[in-house]
Backbone as CSV, one residue per row, in Angstrom:
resi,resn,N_x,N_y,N_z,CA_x,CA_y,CA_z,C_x,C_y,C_z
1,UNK,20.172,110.896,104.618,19.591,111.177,103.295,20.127,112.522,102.809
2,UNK,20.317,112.624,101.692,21.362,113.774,101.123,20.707,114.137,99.473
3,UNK,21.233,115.053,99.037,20.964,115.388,97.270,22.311,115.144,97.190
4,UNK,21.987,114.074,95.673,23.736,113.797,95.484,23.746,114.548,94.117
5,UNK,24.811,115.837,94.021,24.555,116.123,93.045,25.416,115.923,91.478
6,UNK,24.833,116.386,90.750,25.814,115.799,89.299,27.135,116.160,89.437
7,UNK,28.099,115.519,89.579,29.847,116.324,88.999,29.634,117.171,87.551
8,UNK,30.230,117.721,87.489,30.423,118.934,86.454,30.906,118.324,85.112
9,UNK,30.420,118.249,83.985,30.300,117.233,82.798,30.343,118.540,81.839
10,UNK,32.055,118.882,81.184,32.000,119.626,80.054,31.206,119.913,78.704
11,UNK,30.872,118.647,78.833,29.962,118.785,77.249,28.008,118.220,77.262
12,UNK,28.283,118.882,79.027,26.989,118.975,79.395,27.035,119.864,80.249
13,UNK,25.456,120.733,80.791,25.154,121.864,81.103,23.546,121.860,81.402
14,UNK,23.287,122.020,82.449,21.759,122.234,82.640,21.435,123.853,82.914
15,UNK,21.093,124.351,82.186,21.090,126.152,81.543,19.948,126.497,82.199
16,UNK,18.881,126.541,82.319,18.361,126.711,83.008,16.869,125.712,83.159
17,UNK,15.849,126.186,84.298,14.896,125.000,84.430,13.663,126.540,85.220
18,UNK,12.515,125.663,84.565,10.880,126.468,85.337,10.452,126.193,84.248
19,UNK,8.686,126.357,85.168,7.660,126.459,84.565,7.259,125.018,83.731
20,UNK,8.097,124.164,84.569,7.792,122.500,83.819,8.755,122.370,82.677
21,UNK,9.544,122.416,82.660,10.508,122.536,81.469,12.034,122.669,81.741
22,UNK,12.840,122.094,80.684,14.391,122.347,81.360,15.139,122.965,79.731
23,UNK,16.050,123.481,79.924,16.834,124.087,78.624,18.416,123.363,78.832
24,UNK,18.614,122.777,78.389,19.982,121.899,78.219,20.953,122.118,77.307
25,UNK,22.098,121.894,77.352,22.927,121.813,76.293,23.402,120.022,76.343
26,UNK,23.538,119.310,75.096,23.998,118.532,75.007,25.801,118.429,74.119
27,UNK,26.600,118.415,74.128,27.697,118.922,73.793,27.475,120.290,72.850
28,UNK,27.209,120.095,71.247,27.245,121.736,70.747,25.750,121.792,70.236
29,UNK,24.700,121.151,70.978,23.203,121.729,70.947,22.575,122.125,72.162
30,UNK,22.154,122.441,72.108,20.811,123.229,73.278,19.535,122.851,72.842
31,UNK,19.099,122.122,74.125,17.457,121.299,73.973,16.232,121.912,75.168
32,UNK,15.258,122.352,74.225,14.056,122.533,75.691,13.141,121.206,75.827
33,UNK,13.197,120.602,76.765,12.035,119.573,76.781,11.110,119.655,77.932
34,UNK,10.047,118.810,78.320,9.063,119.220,79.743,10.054,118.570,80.550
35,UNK,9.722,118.878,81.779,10.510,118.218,83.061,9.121,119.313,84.270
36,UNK,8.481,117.711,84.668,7.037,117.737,85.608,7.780,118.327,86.969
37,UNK,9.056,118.561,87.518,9.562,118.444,88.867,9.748,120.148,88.962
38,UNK,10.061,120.990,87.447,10.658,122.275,87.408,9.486,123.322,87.832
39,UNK,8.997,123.402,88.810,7.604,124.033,89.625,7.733,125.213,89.530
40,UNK,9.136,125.722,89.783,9.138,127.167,89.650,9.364,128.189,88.455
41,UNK,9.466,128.822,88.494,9.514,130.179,87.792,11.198,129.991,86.768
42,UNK,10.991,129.962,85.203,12.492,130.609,84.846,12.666,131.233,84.730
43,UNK,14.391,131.581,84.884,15.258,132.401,84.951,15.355,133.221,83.872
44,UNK,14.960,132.463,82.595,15.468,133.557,81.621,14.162,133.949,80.936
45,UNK,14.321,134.755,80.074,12.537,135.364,78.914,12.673,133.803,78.559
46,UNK,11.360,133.459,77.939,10.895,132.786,76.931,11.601,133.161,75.585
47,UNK,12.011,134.518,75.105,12.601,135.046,74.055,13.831,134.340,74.148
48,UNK,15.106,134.242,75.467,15.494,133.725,75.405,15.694,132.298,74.762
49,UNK,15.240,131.761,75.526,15.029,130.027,75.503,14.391,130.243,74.054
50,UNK,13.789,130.698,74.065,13.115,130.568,71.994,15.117,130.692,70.860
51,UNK,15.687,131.422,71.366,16.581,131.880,70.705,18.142,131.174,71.014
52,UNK,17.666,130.425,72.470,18.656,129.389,72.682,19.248,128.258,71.913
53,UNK,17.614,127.557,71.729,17.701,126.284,71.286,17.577,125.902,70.428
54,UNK,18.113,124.406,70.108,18.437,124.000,68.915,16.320,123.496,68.189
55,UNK,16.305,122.376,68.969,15.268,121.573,69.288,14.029,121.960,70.594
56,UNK,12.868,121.410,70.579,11.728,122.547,71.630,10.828,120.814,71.348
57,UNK,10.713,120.227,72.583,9.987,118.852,73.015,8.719,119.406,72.956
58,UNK,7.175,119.093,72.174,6.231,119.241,72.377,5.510,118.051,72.685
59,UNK,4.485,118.000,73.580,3.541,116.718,73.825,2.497,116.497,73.225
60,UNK,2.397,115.310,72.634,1.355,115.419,71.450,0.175,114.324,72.408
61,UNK,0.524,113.741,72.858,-0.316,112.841,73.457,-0.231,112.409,74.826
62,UNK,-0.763,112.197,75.926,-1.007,111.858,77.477,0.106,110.722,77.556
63,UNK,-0.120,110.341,78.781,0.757,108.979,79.175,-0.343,107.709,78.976
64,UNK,-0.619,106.519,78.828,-1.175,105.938,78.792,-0.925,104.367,79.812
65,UNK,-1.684,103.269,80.328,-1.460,102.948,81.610,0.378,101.885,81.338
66,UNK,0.656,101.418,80.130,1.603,101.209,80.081,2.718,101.870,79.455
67,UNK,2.715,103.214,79.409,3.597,104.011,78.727,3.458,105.024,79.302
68,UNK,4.784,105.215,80.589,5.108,106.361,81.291,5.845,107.425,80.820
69,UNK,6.149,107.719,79.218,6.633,108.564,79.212,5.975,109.663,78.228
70,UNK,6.399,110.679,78.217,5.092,111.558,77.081,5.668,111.729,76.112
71,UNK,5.025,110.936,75.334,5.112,111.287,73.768,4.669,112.503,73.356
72,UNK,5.310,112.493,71.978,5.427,114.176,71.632,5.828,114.048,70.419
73,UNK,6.507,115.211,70.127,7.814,115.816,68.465,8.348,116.656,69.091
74,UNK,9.509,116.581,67.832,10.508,117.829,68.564,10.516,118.966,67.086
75,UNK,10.087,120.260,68.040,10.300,121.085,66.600,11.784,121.891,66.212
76,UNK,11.777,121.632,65.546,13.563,122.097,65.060,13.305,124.070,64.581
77,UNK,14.264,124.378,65.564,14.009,126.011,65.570,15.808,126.101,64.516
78,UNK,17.021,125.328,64.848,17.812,125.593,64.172,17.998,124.482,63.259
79,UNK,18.953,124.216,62.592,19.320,123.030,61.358,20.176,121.950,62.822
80,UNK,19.638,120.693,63.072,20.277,120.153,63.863,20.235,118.631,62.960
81,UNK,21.749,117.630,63.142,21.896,116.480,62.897,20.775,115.679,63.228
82,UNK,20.576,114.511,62.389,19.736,113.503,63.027,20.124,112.452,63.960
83,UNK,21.553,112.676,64.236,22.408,112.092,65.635,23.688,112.810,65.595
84,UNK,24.112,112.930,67.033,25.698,113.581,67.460,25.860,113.357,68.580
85,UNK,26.944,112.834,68.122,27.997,112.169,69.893,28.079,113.595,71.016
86,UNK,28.847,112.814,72.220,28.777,113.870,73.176,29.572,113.178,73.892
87,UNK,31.030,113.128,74.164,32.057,112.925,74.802,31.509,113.194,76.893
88,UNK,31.580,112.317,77.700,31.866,111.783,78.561,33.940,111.976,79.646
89,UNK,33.626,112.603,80.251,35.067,112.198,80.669,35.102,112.201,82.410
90,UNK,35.220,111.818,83.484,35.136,111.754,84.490,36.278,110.806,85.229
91,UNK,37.477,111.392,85.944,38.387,110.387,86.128,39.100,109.909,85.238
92,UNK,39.219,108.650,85.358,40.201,107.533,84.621,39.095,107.467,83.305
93,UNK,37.914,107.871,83.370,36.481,107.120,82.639,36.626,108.283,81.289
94,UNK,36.768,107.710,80.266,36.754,108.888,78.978,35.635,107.656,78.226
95,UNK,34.375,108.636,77.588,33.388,107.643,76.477,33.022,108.692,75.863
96,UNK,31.666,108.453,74.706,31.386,108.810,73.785,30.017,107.966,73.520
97,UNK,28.848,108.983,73.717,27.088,108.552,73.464,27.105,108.686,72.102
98,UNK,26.678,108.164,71.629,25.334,108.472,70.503,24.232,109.204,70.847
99,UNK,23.736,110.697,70.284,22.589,111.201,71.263,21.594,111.424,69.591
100,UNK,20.393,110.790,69.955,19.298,111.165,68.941,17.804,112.114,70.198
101,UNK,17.439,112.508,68.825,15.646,113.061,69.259,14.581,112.163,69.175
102,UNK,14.458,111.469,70.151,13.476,110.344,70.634,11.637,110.935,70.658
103,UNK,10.695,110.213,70.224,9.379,110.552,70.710,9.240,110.466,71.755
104,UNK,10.054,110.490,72.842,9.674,110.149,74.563,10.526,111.354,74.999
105,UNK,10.764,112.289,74.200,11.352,113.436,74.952,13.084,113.135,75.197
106,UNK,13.174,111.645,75.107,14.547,111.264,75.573,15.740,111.617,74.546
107,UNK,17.082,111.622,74.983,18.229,112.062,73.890,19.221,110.886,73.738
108,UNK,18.928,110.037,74.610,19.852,109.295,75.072,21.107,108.959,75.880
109,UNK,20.400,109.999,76.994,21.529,110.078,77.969,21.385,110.560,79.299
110,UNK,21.258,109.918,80.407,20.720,110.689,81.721,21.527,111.356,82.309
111,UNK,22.133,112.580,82.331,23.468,112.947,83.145,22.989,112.945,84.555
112,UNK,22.355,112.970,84.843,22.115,113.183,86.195,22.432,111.694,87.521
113,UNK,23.371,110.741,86.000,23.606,109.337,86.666,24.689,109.303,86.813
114,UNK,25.486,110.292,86.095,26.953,110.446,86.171,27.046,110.663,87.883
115,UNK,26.711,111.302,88.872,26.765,110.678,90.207,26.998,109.504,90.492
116,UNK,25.960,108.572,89.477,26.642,107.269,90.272,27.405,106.520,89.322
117,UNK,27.996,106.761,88.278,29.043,106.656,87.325,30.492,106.910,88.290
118,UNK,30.326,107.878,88.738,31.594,108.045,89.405,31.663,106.869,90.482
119,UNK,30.598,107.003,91.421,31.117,105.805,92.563,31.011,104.113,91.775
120,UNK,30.316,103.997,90.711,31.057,102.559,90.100,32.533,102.779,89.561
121,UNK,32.592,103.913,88.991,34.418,103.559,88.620,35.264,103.674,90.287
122,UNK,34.618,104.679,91.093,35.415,104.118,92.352,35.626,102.692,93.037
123,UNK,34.104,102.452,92.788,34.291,100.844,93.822,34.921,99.731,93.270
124,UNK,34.549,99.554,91.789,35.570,98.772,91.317,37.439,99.009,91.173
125,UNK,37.654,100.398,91.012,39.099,100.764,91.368,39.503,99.857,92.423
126,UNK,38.832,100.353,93.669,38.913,99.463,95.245,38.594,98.286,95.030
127,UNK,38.187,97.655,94.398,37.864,96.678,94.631,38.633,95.731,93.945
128,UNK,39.452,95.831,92.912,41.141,95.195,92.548,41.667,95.647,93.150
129,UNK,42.046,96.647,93.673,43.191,97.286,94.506,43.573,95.803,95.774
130,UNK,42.203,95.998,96.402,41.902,94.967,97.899,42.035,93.877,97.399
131,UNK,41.898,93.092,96.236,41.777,91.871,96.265,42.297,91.579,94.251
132,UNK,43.219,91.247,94.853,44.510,90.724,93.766,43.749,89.535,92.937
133,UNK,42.665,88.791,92.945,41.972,87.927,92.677,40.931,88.488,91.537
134,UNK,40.623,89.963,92.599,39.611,90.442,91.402,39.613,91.160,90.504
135,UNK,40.381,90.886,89.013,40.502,92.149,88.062,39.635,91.976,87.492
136,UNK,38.634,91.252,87.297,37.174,91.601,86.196,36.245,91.083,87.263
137,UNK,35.797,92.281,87.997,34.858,91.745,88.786,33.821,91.959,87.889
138,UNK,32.253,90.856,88.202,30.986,90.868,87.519,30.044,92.091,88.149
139,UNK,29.831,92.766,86.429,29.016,93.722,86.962,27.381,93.132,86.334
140,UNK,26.034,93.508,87.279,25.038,93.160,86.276,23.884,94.580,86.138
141,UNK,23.638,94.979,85.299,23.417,96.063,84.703,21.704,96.080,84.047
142,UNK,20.788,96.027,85.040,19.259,95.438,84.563,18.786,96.495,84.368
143,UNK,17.682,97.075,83.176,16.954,98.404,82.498,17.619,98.947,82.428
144,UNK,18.839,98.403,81.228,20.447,99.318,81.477,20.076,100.080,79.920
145,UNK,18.916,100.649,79.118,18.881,101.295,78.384,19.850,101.902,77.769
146,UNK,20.698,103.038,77.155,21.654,102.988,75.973,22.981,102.759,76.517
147,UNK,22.865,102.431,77.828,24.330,101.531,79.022,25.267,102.866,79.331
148,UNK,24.691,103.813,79.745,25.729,104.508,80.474,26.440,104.013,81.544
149,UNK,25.930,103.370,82.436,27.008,102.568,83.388,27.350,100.983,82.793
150,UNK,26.826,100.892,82.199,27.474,99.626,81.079,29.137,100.076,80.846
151,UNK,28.670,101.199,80.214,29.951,101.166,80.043,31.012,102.005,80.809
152,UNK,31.071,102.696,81.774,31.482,103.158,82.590,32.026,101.876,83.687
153,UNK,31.238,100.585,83.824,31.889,99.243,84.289,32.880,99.264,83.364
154,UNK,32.681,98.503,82.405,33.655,98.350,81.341,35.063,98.953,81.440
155,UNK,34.784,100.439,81.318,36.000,101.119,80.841,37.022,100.744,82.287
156,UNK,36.206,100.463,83.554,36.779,100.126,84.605,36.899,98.797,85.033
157,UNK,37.507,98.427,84.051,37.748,96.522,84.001,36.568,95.533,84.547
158,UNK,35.487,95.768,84.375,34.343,95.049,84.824,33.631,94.179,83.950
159,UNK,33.592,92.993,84.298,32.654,91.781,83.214,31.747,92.073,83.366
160,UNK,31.087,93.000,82.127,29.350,93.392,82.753,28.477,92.882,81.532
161,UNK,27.444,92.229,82.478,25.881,92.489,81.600,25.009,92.675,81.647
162,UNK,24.918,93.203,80.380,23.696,94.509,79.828,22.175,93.840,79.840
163,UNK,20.971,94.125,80.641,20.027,93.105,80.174,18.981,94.698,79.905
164,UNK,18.605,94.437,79.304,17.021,95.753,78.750,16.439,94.545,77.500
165,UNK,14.856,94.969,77.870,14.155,94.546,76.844,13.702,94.757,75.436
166,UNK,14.718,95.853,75.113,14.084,96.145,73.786,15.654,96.375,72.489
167,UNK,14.735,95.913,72.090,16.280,95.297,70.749,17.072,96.687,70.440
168,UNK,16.150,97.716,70.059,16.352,98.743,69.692,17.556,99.353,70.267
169,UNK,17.165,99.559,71.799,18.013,100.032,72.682,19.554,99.457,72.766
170,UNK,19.192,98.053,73.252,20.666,97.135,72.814,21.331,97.772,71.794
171,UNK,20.737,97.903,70.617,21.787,98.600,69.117,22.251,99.766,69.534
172,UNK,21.508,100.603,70.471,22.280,101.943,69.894,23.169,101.513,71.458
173,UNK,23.117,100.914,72.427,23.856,100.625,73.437,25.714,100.240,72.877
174,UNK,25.181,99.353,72.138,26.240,98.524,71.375,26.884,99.962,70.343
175,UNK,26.457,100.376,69.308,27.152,101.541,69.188,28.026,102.295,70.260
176,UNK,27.370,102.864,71.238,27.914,103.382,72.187,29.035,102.839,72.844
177,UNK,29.089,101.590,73.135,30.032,100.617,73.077,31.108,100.715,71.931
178,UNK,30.985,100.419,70.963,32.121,101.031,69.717,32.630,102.138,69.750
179,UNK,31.718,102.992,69.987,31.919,104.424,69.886,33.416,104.963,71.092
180,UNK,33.156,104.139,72.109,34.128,104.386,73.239,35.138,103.918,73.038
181,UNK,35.215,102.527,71.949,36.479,101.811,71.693,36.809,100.914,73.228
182,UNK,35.272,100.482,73.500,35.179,99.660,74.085,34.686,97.929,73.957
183,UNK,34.790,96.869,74.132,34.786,95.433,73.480,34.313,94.802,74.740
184,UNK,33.273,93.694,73.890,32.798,92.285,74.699,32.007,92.737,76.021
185,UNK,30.749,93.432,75.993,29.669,93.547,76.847,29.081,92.363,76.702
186,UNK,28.212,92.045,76.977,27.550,90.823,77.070,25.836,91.763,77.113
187,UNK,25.443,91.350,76.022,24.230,91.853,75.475,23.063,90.770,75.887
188,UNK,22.029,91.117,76.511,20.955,90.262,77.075,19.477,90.977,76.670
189,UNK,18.571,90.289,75.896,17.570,90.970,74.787,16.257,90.050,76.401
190,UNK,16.088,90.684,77.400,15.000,89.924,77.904,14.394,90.574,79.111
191,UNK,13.468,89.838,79.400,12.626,90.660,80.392,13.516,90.766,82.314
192,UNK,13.450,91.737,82.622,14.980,91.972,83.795,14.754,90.725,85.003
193,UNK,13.206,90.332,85.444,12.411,89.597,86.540,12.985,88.366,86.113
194,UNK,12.233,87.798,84.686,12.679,86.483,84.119,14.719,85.919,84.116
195,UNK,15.058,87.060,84.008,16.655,87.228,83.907,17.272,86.859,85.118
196,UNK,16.743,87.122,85.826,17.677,87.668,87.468,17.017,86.335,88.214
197,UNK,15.759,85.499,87.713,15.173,84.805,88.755,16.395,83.491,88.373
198,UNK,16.255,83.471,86.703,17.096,82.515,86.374,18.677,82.299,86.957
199,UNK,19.087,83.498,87.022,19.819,83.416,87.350,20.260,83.107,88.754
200,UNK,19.702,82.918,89.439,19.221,82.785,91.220,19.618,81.372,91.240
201,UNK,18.459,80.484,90.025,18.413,79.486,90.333,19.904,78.504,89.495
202,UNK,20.838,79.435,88.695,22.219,79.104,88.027,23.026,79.238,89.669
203,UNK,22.792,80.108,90.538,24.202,80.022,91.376,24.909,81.223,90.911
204,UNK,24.723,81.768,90.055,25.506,83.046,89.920,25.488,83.827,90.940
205,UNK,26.863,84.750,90.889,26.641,85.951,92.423,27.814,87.235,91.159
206,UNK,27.262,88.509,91.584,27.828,89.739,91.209,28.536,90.258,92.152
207,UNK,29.791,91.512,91.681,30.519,92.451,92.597,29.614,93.380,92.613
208,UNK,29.024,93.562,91.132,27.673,94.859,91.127,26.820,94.259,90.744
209,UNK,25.686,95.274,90.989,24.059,95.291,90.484,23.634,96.362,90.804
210,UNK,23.480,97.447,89.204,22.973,98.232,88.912,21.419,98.522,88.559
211,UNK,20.349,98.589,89.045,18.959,99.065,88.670,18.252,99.830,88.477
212,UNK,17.638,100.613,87.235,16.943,101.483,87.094,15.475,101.061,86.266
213,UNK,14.788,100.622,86.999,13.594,100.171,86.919,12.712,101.014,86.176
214,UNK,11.901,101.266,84.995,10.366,102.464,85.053,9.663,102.294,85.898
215,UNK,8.463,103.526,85.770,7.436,103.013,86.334,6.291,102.090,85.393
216,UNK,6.667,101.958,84.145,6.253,100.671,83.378,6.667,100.303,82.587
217,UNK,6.285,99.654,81.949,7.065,98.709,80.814,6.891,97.755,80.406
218,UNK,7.233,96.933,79.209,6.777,95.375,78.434,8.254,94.841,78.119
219,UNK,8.204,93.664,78.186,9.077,93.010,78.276,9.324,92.638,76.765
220,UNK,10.647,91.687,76.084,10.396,91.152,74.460,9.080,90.266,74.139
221,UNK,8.637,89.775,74.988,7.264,88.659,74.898,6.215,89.129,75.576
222,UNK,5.684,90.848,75.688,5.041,90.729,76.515,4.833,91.061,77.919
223,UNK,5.552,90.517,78.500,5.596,91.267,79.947,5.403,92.015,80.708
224,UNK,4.385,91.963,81.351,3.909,93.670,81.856,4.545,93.902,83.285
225,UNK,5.260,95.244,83.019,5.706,95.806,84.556,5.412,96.697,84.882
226,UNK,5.295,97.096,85.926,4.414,98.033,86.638,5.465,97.891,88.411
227,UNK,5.840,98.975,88.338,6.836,98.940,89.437,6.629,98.767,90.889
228,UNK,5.336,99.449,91.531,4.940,98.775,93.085,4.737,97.682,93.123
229,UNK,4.029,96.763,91.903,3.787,95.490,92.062,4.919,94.580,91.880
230,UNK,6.323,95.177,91.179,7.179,94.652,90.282,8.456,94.547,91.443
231,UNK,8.470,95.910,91.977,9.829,96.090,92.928,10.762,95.508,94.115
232,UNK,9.442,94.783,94.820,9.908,93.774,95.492,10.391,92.371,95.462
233,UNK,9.747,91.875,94.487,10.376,90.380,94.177,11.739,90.934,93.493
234,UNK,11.308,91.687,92.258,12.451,91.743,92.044,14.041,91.992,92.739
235,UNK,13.903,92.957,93.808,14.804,93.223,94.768,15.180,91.705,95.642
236,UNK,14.324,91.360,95.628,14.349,89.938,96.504,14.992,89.415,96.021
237,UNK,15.317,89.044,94.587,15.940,87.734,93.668,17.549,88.618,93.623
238,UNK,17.368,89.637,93.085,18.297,90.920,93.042,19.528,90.508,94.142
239,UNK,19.325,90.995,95.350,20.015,90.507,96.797,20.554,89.096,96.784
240,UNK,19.902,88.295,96.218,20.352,87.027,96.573,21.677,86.949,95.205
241,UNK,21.573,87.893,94.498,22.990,87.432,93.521,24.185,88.275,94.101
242,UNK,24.388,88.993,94.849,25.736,89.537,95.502,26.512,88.617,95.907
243,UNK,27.458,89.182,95.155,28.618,88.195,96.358,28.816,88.165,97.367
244,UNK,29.009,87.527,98.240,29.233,87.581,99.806,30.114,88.611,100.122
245,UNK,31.297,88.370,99.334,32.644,89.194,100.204,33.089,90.685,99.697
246,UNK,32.756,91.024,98.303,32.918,92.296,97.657,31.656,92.657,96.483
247,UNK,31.046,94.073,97.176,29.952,94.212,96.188,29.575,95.552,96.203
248,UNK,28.844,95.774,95.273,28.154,97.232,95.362,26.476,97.333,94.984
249,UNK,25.989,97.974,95.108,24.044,97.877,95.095,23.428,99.590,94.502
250,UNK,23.447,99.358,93.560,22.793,100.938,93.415,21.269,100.654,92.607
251,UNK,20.810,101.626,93.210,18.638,101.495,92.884,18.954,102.682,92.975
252,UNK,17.812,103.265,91.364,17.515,104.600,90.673,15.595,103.747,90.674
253,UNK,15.166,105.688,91.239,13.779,105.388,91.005,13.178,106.560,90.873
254,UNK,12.628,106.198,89.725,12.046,107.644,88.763,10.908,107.972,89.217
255,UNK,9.989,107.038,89.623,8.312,107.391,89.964,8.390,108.450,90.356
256,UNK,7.734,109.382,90.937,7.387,110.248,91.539,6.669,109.917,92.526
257,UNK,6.295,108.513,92.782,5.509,108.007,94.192,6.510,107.409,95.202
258,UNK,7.518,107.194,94.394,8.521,106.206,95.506,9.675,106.952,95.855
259,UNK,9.948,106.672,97.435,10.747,107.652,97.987,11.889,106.698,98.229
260,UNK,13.263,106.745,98.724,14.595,106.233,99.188,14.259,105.600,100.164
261,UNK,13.145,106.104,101.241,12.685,105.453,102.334,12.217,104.624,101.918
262,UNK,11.407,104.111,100.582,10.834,102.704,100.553,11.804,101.946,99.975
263,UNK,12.799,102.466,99.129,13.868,101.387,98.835,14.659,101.072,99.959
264,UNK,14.874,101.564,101.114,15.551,101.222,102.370,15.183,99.891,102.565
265,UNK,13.507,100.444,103.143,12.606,99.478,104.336,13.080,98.032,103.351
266,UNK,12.955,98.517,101.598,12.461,96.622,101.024,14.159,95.815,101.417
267,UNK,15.267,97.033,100.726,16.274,95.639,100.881,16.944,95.758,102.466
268,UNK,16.517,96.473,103.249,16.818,95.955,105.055,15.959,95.017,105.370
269,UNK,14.773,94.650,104.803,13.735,93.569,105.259,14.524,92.197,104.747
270,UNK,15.012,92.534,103.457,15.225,91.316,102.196,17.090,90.817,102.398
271,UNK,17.846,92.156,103.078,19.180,91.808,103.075,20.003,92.171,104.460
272,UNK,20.804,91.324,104.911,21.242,91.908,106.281,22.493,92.257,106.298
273,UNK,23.184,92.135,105.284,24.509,92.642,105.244,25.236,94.085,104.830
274,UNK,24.065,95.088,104.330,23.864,96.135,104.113,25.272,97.111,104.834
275,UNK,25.983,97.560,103.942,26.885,98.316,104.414,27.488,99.907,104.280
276,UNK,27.764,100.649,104.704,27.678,101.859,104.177,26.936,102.468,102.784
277,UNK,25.529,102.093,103.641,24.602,102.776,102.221,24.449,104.396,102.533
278,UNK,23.938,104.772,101.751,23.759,106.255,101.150,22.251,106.484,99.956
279,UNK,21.828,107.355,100.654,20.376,107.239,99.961,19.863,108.510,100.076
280,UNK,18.895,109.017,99.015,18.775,110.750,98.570,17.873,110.670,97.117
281,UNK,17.901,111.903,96.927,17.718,112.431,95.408,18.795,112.913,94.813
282,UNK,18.908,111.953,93.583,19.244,112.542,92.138,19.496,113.938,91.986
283,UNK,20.243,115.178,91.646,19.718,116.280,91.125,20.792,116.654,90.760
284,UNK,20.219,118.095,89.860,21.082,118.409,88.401,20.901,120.047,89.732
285,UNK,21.767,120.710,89.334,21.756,122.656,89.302,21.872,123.227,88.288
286,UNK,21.242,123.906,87.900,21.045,124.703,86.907,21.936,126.422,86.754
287,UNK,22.062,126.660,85.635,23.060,127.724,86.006,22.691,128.807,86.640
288,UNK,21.734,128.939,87.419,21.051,129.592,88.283,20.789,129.519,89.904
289,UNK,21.617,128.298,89.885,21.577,127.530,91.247,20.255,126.742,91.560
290,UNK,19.658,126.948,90.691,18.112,126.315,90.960,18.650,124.418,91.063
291,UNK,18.217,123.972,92.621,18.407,122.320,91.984,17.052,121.795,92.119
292,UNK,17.322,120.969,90.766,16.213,120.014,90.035,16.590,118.972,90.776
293,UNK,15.194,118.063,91.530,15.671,116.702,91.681,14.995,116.174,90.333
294,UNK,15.708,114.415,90.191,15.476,113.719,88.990,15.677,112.176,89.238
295,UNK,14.916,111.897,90.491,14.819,110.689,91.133,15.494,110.545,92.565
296,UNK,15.197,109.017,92.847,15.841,109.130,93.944,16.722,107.835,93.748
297,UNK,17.978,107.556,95.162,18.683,106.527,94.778,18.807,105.688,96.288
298,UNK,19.067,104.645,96.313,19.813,103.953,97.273,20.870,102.904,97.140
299,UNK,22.107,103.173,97.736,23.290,102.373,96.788,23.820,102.106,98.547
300,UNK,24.909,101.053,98.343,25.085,100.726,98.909,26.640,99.854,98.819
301,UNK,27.386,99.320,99.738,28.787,98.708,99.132,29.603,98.269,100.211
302,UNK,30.283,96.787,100.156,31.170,96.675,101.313,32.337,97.760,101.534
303,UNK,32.840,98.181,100.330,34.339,99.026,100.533,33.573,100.870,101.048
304,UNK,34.335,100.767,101.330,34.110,102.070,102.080,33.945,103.612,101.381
């Protein structure tokens, strides 16, 4: 078990973090929002950070039992766009987000996944390299929200699809998709359980399967998820779509209740072919050296 930490992302920057809160730059803005993990003390005045930033995340309202994230506003301290891209480059991998000011604190963009951005453009590299058969291996990409590894498959010759439940997201995904001067994702508007079971029972099998689950959520019809109750079947149906002979497995988990050790125990119970996995926390450093964790992961892959 290890901290895997972010690669170094030019037109991103985690500036500093305390006192429940993080100060960011997103290419040419600077954002303060809460972050529950930042326990300690910051680095810089408050005068600072007042004089930093563009935008300042306030919470206007609690979490509620199906809505894990805290709603809020953002108060605008300088004149900032009501959206601006933010260039991506890592490797062979060059893209371009769409980043807005969300009521959930969110911008539209997790850097702290670019860790595992890099090992999907690796494994698929390897994975045409080894096998002359496979130049579009299938990637499947479930609570793939505005598709940062959507498209990071993509740009690395991968047939991927996108499944998240909310229309919204798909659009600005699909932008993001244009935006890269990237073509033909395969867009899936549905609930991830209903998706993946179906697909079990089609015979389909993936090179990948990417997951980043909440800890809740509603599906397009409804659907209530709730992740201890949710995590295991799903993993169960999950496993059974790998391909036998070339694959990769990565699980992101945000709770704050669930550790790498419980994503181990479920897919060593559920899968026996498990191969050079790797499992830890998420985390960002701050320009202070302070590291933030920001989940945990367990990935896994035949190629080495």
């Amino acid at each position: 078990m290890y901290n895997l930490l972010t690669p170094n992302i030019s037109s991103y920057e985690l500036l500093d973090s305390g006192n429940y809160e993080k100060l960011e730059r997103f290419g040419d803005f600077i954002l303060a929002r809460p972050e529950p993990q930042a326990v300690w003390d910051k680095s810089l005045s408050e005068e600072v950070w007042q004089r930093k930033a563009f935008a300042i995340f306030k919470k206007t309202k609690g979490r509620d039992q199906l809505s894990p994230e805290e709603r809020g506003e953002w108060h605008n301290i300088k004149k900032m766009p009501e959206k601006w891209y933010m260039n991506y480059e890592q490797g062979k991998t060059k893209l371009k987000f769409k980043l807005s000011l969300s009521s959930f604190k969110h911008v539209g963009i997790f850097p702290e996944q670019a860790a595992n951005w890099r090992y999907i453009e690796e494994k698929l590299t390897s994975m045409k390299s080894i096998d002359a058969s496979l130049q579009q291996p299938k990637v499947l990409n479930l609570f793939a929200y505005t598709g940062g590894a959507s498209l990071v498959a993509k740009a690395n010759g991968a047939d991927i699809t996108h499944v998240d439940s909310v229309k919204q997201v798909i659009s600005w995904s699909r932008e993001n998709m244009e935006a890269s001067s990237l073509t033909d994702i395969r867009w899936v508007i549905e609930d991830a359980l209903k998706f993946v079971k179906r697909e079990v029972k089609r015979g389909r099998k993936y090179n990948g399967i990417i997951l980043d689950p909440p800890a809740y959520g509603r599906g397009p019809d409804g659907e209530k998820w709730v992740l201890e109750e949710g995590l295991n079947e799903l993993l169960k149906n999950c496993l059974e779509l790998l391909d036998d002979k070339h694959h990769f497995f990565i699980l992101n988990l945000y709770s704050m209740g669930f550790s790498a050790v419980i994503a181990e125990t479920i897919i060593k119970q559920n899968y026996t072919n498990v191969q050079n996995p790797e499992m830890g926390e998420l985390v960002l450093q701050d320009s202070f050296q302070k590291k933030l964790p920001l989940g945990v992961f367990y990935r896994f892959s035949t190629i080495q």
